[in-house]
N, C-alpha and C positions, 0 to 999 in steps of 0.2 A: 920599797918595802921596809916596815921597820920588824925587828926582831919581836915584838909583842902581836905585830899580826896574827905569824903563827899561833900564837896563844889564843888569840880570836878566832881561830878556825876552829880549834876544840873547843870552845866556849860557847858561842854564838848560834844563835837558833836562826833558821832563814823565816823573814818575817810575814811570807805570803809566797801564793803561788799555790801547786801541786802541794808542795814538800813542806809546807810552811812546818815548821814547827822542828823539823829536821837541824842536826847541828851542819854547819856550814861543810866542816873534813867527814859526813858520812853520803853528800848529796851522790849520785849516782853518773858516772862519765859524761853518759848522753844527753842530761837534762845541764851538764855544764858547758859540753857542746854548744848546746840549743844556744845559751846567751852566748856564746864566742861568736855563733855565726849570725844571731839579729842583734846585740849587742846589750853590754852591761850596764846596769842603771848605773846613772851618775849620782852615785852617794857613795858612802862608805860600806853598804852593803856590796854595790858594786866593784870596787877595788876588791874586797873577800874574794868575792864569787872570781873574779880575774885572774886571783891569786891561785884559787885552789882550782880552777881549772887546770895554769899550769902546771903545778903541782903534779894533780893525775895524769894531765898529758905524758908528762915527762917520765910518769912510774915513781915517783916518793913520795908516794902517802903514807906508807910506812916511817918516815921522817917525823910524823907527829905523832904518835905510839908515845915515847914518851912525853909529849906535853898534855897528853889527855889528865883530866883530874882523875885520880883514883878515887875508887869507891870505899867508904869504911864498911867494913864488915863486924856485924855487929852480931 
């Protein structure tokens, strides 16, 4: 894992699927399940979804709270 991953969690839309369009750090436990137990594409979407599986697994999702972009308020 490099340290800008994280940033690609907040950043990054999942590009297909149910959730498509979804950012990778809001996808839902059990649909990150699902690929742990048939397995994660081999790309670099792949690696994400890996990542933020563990992530929720583990309970720090709260860990990217601050790298999410803020919104301007206009």
């Amino acid at each position: 894992m490099k340290p800008e991953d994280l940033e690609k969690l907040v950043t990054r839309r999942m590009p297909f699927g149910k959730y498509e369009g979804w950012l990778i750090a809001d996808l839902p436990g059990p649909y990150l399940n699902w690929f742990a137990r048939e397995g994660f594409p081999p790309s670099e979407i792949g690696e994400l979804l890996h990542l933020m599986h563990e992530i929720d697994h583990n309970g720090l999702g709260e860990l990217l709270e601050p790298l999410r972009p803020q919104r301007e308020h206009r």
